[in-house]
Backbone as a printed PyTorch tensor [residue, N CA C, xyz], in Angstrom:
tensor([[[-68.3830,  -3.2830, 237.9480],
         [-68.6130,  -4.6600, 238.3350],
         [-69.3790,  -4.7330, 239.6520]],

        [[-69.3110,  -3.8980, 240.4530],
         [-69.9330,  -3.8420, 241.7770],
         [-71.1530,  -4.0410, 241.8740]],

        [[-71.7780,  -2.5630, 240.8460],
         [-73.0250,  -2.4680, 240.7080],
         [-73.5960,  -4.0250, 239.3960]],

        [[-73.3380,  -4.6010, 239.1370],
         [-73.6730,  -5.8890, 238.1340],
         [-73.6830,  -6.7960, 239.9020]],

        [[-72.7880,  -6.9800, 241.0160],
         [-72.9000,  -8.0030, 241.3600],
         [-73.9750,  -7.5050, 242.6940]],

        [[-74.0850,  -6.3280, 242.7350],
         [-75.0870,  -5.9900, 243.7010],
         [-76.5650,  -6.0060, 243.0980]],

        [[-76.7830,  -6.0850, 241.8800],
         [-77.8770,  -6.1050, 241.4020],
         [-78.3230,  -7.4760, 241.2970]],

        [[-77.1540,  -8.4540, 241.5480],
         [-77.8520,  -9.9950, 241.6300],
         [-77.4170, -10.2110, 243.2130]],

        [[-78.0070,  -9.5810, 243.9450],
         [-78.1710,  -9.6940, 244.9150],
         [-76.9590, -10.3800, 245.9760]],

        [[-75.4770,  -9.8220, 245.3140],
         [-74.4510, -10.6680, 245.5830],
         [-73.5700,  -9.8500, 247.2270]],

        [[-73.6460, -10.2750, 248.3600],
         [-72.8500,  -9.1310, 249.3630],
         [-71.7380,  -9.0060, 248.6590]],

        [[-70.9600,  -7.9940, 249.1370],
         [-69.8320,  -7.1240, 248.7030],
         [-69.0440,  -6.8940, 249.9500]],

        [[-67.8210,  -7.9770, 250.0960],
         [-66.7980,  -7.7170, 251.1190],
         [-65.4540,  -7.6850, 249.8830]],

        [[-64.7450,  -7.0680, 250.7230],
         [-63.2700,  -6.2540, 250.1110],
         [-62.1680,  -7.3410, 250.9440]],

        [[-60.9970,  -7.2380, 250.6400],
         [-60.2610,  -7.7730, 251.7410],
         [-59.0320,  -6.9110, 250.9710]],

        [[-58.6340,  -6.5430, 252.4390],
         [-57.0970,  -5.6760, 252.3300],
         [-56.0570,  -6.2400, 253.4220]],

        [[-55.0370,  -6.5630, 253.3680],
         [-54.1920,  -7.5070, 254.6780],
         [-52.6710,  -6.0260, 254.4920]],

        [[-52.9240,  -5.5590, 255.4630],
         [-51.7090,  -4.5250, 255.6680],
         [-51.4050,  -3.7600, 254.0900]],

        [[-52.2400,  -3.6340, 253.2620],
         [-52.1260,  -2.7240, 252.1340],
         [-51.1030,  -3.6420, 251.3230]],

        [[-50.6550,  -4.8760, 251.3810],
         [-49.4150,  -5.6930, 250.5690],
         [-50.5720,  -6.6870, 249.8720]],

        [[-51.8760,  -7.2430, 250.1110],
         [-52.2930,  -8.6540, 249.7640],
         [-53.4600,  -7.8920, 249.5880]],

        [[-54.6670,  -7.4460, 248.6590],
         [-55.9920,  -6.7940, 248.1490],
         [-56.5770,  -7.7290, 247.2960]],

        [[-58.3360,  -8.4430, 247.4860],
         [-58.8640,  -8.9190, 246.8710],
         [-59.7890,  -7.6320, 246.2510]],

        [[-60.2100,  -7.8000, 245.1230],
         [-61.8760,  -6.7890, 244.7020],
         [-62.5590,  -7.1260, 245.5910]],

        [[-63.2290,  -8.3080, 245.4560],
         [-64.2100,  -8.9770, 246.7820],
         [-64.3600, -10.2550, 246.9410]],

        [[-64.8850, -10.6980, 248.0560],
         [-64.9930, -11.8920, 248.4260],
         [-66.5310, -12.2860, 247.9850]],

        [[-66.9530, -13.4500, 247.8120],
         [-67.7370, -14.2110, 247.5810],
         [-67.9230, -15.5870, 248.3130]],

        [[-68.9040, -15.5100, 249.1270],
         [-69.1860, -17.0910, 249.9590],
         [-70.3710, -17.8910, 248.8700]],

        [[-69.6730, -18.8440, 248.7750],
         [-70.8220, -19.7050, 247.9270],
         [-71.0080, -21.0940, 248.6880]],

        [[-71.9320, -21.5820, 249.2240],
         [-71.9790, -22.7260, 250.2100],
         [-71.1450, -22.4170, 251.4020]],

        [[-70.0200, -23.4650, 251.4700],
         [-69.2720, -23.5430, 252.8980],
         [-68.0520, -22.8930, 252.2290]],

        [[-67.7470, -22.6620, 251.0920],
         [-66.5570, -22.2850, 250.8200],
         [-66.5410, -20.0620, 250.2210]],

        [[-65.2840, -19.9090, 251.0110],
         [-64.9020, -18.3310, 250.1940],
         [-64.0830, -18.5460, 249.3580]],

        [[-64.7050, -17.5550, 247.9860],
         [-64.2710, -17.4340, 246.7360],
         [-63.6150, -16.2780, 246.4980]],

        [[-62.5890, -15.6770, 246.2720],
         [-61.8820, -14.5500, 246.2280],
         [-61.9110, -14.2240, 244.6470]],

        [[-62.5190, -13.1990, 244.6570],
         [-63.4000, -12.4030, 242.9480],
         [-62.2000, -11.5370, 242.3710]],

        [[-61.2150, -11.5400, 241.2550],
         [-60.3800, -10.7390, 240.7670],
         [-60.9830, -10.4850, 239.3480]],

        [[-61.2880,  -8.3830, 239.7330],
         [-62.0940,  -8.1320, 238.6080],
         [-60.4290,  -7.7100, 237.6260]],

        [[-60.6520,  -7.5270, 236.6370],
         [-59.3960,  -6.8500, 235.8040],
         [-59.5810,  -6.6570, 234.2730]],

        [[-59.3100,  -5.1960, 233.9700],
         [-59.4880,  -4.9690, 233.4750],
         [-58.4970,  -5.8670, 231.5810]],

        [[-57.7370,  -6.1620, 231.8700],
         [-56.6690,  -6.9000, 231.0910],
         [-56.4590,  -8.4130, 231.1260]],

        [[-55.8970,  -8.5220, 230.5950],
         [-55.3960, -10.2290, 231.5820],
         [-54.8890, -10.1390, 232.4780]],

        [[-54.3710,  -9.0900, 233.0690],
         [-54.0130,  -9.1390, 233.9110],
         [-53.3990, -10.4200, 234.8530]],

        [[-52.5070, -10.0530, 235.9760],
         [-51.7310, -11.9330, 236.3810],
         [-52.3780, -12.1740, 237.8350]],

        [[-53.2960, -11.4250, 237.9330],
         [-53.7080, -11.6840, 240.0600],
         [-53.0620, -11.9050, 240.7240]],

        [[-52.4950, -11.1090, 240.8140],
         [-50.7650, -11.4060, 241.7690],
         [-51.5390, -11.9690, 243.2640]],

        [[-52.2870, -10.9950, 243.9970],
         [-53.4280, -11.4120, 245.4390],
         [-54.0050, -12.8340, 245.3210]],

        [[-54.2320, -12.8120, 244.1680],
         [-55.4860, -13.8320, 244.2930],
         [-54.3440, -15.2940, 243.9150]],

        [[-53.3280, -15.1970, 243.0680],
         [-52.4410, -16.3470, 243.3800],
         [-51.9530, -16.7530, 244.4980]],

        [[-51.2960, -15.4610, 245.4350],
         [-51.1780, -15.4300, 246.9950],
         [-51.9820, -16.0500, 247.4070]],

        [[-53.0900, -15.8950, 247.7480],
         [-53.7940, -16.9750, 248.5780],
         [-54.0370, -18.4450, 248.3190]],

        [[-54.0040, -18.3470, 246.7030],
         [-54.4590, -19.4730, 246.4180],
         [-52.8910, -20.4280, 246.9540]],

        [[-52.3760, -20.2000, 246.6730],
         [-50.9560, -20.8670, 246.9940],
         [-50.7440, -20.9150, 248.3080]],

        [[-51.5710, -20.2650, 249.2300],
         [-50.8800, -20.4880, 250.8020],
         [-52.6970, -21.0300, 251.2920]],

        [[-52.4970, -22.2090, 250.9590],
         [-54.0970, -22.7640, 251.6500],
         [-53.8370, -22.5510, 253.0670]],

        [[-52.7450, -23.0120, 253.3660],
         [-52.8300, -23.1120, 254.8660],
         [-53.3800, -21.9770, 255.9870]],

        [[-52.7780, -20.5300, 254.6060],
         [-53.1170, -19.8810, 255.7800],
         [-54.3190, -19.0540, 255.9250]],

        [[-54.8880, -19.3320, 254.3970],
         [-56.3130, -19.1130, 254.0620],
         [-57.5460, -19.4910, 253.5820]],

        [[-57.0140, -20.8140, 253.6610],
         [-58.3200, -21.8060, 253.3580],
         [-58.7060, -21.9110, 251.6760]],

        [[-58.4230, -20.9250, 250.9050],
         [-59.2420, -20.7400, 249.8290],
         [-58.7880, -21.7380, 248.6840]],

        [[-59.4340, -22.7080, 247.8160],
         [-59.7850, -23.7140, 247.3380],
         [-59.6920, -23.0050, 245.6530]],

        [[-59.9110, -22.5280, 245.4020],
         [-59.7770, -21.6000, 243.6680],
         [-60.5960, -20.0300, 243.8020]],

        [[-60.5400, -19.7840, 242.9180],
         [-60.5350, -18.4550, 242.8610],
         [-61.5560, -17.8110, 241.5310]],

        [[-62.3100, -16.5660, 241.0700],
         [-62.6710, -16.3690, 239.7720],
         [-62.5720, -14.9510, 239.6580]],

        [[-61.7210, -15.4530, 238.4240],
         [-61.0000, -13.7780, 237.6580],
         [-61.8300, -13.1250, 236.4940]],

        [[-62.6940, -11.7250, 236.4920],
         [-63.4120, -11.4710, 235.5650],
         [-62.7370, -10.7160, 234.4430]],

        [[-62.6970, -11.1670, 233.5000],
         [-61.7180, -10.0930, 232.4290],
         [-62.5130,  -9.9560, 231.1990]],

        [[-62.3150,  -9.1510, 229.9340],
         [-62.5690,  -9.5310, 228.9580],
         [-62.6000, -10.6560, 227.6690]],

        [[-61.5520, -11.5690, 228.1460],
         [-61.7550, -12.6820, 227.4930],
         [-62.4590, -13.7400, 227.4820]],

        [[-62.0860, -14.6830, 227.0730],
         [-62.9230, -16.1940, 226.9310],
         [-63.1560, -17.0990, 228.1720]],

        [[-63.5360, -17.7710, 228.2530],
         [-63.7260, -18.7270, 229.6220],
         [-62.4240, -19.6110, 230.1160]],

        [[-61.9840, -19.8720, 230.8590],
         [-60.4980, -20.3550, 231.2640],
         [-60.4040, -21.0060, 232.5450]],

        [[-60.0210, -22.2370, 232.3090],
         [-59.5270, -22.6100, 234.1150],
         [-58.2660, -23.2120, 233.9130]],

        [[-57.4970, -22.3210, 234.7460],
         [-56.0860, -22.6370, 234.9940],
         [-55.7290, -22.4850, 235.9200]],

        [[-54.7950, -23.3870, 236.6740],
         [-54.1340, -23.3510, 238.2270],
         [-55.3050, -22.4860, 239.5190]],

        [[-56.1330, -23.1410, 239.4820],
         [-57.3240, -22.8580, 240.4110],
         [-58.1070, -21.8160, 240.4320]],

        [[-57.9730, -21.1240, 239.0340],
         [-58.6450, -19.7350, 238.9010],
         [-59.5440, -20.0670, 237.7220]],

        [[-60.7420, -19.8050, 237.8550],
         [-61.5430, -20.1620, 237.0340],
         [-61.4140, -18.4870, 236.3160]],

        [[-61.6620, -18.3420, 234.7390],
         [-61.5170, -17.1600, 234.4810],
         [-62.8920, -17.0970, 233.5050]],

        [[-63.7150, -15.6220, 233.9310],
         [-65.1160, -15.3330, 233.0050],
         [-64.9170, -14.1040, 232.5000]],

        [[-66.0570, -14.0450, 231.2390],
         [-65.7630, -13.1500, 230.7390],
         [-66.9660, -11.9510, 231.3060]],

        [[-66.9280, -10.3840, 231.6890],
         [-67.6620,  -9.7360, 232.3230],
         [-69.4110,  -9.9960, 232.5170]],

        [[-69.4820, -10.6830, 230.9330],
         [-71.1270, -10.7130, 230.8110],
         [-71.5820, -11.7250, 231.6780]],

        [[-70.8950, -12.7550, 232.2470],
         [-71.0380, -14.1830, 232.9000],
         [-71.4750, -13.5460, 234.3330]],

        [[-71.5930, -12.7470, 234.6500],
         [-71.5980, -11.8840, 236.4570],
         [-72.2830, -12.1640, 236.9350]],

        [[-73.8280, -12.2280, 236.1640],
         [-75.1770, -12.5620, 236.4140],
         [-75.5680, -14.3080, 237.1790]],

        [[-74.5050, -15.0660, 236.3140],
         [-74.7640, -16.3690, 236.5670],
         [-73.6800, -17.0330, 237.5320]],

        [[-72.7520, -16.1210, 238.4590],
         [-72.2970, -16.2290, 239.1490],
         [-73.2330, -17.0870, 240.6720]],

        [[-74.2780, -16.4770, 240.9570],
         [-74.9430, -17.6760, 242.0930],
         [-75.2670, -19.0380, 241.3800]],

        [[-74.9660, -19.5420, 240.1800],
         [-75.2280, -20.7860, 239.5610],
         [-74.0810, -21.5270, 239.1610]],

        [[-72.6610, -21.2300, 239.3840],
         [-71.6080, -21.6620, 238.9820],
         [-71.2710, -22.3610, 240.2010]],

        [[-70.8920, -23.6520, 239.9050],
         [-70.3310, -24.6930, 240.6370],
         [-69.0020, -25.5920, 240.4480]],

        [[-68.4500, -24.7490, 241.2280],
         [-66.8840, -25.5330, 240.8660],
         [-66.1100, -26.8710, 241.8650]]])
C-alpha cells in the first residue's frame, strides 16, 4: 500500500503514541488529518476508533480504512476497497 500511495504522490507519516495507539499513516487533505487504516481483513481498527472517539484529544473528524471489500461508511470511517488508492487526492468527505 505504501508504494500505491507514494506513487500518487501521497507523503507518508506513521504515527506511533508510546507503542499502545499505531496509525499505518496519516493523510492531510485540506485543513483536516485523516488517519489511513490499511488491513488486510476486516479487520476492527482498534487505533483508528481510538482517535476517532477522543476528538478532544486529537482533532480527527473520520477516518479511511483500506480492506478488501466493498465501499462502506460507518461510525466515521469511510471504508475502500485497495483499488480506490489512486483516487484518494479526489475523495471528499
Amino acid at each position: 500500500m505504501a508504494d500505491t500511495l507514494k506513487k500518487c504522490e501521497i507523503p507518508l507519516y506513521y504515527y506511533n503514541k508510546n507503542n499502545s495507539l499505531k496509525l499505518d499513516f496519516i493523510y492531510r487533505f485540506k485543513n483536516d488529518i485523516i488517519p489511513l487504516e490499511i488491513k488486510a481483513t476486516t479487520g476492527n481498527a482498534k487505533s483508528l476508533k481510538t482517535v476517532l472517539n477522543n476528538y478532544n484529544e486529537y482533532k480527527v473528524k473520520y477516518g479511511i480504512k483500506f480492506t478488501a471489500n466493498n465501499i462502506s461508511f460507518n461510525n466515521s470511517i469511510l471504508n475502500l476497497p485497495y483499488y480506490l488508492t489512486f483516487l484518494l487526492n479526489d475523495i471528499i468527505l
